[in-house]
C-alpha positions as CSV (number, residue, x, y, z in Angstrom):
1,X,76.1,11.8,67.0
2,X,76.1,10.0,70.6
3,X,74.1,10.7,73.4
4,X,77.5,12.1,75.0
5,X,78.2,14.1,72.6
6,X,75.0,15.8,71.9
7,X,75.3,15.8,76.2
8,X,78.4,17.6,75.6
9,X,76.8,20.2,73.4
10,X,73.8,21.3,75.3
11,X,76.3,21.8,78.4
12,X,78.6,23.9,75.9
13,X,75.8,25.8,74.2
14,X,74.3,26.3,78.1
15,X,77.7,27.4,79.2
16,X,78.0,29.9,76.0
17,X,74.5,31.3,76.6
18,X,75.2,32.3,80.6
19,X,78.5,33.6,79.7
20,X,76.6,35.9,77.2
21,X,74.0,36.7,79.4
22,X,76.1,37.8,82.0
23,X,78.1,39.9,79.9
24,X,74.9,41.7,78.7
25,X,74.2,42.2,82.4
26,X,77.5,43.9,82.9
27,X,77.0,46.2,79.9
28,X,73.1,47.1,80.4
29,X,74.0,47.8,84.5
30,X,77.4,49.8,83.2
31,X,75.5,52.0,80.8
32,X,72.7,52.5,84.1
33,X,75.8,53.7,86.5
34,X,76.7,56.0,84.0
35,X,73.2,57.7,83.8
36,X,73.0,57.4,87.7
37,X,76.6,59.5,88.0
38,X,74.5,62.4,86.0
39,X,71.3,62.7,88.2
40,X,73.1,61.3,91.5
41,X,72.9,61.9,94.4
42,X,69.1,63.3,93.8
43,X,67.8,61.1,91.8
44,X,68.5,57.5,90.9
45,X,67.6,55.6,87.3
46,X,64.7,54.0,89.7
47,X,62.8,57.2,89.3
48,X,62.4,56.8,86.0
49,X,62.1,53.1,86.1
50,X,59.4,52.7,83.4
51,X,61.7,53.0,80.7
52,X,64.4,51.5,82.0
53,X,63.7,48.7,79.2
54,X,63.9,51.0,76.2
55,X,67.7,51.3,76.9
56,X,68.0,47.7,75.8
57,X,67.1,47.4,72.5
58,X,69.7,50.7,71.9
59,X,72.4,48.8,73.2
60,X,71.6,45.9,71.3
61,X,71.1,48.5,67.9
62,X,73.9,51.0,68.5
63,X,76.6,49.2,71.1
64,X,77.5,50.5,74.2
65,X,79.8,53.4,73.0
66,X,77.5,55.3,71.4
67,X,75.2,55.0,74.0
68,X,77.3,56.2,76.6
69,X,78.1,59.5,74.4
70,X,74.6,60.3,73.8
71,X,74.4,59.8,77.9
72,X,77.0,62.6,78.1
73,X,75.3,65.0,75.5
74,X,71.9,64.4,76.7
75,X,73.3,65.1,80.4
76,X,75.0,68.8,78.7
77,X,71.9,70.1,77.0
78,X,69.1,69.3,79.1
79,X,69.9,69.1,82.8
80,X,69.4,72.5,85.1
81,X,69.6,73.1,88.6
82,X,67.9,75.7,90.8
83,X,69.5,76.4,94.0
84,X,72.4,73.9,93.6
85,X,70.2,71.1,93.0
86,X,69.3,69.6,89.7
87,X,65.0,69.7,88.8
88,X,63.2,66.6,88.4
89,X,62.1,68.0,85.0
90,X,65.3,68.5,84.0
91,X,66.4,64.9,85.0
92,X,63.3,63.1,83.4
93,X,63.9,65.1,80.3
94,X,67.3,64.3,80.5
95,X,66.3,60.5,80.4
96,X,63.8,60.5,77.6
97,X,65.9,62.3,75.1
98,X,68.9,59.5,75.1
99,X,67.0,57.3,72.7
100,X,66.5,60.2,70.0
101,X,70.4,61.8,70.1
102,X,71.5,57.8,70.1
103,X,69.4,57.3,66.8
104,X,70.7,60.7,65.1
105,X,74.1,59.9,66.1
106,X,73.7,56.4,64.3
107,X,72.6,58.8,61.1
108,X,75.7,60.9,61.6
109,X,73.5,64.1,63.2
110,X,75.0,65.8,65.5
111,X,72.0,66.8,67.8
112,X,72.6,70.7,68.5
113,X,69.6,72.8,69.1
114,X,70.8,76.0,67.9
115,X,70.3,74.2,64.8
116,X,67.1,72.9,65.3
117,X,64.1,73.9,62.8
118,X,62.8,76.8,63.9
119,X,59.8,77.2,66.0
120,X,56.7,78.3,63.9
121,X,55.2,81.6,66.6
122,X,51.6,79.7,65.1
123,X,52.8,76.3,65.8
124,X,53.7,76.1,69.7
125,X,53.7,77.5,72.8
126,X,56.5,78.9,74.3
127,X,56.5,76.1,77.0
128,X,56.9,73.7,74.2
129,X,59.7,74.1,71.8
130,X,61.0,71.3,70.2
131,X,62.8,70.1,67.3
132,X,61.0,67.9,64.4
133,X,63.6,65.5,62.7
134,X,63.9,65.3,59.3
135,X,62.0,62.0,58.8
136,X,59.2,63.5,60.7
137,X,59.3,66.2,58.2
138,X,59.5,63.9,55.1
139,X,56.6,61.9,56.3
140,X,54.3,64.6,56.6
141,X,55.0,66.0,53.5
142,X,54.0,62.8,51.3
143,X,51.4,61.3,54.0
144,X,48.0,62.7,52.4
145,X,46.6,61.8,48.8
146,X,44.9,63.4,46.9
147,X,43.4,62.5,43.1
148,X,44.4,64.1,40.2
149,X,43.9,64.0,36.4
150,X,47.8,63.0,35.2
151,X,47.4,61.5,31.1
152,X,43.6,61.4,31.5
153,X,43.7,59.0,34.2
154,X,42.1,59.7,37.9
155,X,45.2,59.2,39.9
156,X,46.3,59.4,43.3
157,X,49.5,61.6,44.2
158,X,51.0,62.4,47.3
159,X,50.6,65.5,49.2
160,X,51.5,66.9,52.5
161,X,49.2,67.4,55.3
162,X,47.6,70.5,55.9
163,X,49.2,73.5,57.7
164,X,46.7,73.3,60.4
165,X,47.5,69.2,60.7
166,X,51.4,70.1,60.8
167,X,51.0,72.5,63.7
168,X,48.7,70.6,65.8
169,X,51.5,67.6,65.0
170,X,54.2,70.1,66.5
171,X,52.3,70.9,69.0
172,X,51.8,67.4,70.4
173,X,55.1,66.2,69.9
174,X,56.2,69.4,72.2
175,X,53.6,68.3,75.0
176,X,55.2,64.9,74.6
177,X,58.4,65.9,75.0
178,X,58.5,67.6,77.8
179,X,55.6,65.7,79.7
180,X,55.8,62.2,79.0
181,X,58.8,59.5,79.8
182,X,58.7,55.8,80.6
183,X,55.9,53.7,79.2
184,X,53.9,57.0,78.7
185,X,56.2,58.7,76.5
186,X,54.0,58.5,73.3
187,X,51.2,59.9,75.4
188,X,49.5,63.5,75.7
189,X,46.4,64.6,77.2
190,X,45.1,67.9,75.8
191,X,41.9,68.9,75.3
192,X,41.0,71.0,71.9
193,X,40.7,74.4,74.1
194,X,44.0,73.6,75.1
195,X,45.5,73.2,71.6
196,X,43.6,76.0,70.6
197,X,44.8,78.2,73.4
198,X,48.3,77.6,72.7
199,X,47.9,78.7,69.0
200,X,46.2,81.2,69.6
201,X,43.5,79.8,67.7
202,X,40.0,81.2,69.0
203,X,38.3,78.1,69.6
204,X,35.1,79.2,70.3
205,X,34.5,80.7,66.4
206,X,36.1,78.0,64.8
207,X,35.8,74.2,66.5
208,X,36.2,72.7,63.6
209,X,39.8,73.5,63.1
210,X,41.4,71.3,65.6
211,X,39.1,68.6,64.8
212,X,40.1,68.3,61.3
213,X,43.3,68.7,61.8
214,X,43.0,66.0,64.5
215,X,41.2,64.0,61.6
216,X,44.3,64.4,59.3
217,X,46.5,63.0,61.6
218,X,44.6,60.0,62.5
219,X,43.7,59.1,59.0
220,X,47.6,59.7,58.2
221,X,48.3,57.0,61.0
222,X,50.4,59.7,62.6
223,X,48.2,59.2,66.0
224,X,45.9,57.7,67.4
225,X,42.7,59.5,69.8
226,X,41.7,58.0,72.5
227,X,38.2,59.9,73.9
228,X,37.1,59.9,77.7
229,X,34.4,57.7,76.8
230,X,36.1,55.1,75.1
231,X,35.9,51.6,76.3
232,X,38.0,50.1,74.8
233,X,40.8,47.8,76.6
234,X,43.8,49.7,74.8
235,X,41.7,53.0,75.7
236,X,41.6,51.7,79.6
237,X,45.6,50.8,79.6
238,X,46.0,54.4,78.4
239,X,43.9,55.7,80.9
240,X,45.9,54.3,83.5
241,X,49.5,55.3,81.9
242,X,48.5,58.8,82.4
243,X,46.0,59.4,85.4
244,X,43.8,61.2,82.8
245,X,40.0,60.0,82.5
246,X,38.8,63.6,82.1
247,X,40.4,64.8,78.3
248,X,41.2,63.1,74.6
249,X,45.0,61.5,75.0
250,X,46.3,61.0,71.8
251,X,49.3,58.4,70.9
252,X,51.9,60.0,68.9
253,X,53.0,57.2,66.9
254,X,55.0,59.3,63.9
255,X,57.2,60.1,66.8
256,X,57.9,56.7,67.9
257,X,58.7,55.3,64.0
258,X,60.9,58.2,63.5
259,X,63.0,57.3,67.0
260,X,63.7,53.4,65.3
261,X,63.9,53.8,62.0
């Protein structure tokens, strides 16, 4: 091939590439101006511009359509106004759920909460309901080992976690849903008075409990503790995400697998 015509090909391939690019452009800043007609005029997609990003790779995954439904049933279960005017709460939650419905509508789940698994009164707070999907589920009930003697042979089967692990889990992921968005969104602060509080565990005769249950999780992979004293450079980043310096912020990252797989 000539100089000309390999010439001739950059300039096509460059062409190509900005015409691509600016479609993309079009289709990312359509899909914003349809979450801005939700939360307008009150709020704009700036106020929750930390996650802006994670709308990307959806669109990329699941195509524009699909995201633009899960805009519209995102906006019909979870926004609220008081007094007329829609709540911030309402709004960021609003925001952070789109990934999640977009994934289950990929699996062919229709995300209704009347149908969601019910709320253990041992598990959560009131202030915390949630729904755990079903790979969430699945992965807790195989993540543990433990040996057993199968033929005569020490072997190693799977188990699931612990009660106390599961509801410390359902816990957390409750905080994080309805406290965390953006960059953060993976991220809760709690201290283990806190968690024990809102099981109405009493902390003060049994320490332990949250701790182990913490342990399970950790060990499981299912998150990962970051302490007040902890050095670390990932710790620090943390510590600045969420303003907390003062209690354990754990990174929920069962949560985050479950949401892309």
């Amino acid at each position: 091939m000539n100089i000309q015509d390999q010439l001739k090909g950059i300039r096509e391939y460059e062409t190509s590439r900005l015409r691509a690019d600016r479609l993309q452009k079009e289709i990312y800043n359509t899909i914003l101006d349809h979450i801005n007609s939700k939360i307008n005029p009150r709020f704009s997609i700036e106020k929750f511009n930390k996650g802006k990003d994670d709308l990307r790779p959806l669109i990329k995954r699941h195509g524009t359509n699909l995201v633009l439904k899960s805009i519209d049933v995102s906006a019909e279960q979870y926004l609220r106004y008081e007094d007329g005017e829609l709540t911030y709460e309402s709004a960021e939650m609003f925001f952070s759920k789109i990934g999640g419905i977009v994934v289950n509508k990929s699996r062919g789940i229709d995300f209704n909460p009347e149908e969601a698994i019910p709320e253990s009164t041992e598990a959560t707070d009131s202030n915390y309901q949630l729904s755990i999907s079903q790979h969430e589920l699945i992965m807790m009930a195989t993540a543990a080992t433990r040996n057993k003697i199968v033929n005569g042979e020490d072997t190693s089967i799977f188990a699931a976690l612990g009660g106390n692990a599961i509801v410390i889990y359902m816990n957390l992921r409750g905080r994080m849903d309805h406290t965390s968005s953006g960059l953060s969104k993976y991220l809760v602060s709690a201290s283990h008075e806190e968690l024990s509080n809102d099981l109405r565990w009493k902390h003060s005769s049994s320490p332990q409990r949250v701790s182990n249950a913490i342990k399970q999780l950790v060990d499981a992979g299912f998150v990962t503790r970051y302490v007040p004293g902890d050095q670390t450079e990932k710790a620090k980043e943390v510590r600045k995400l969420t303003g907390n310096k003062y209690t354990n912020t754990y990174e929920i990252h069962l949560a985050r697998i479950c949401e892309l797989t």
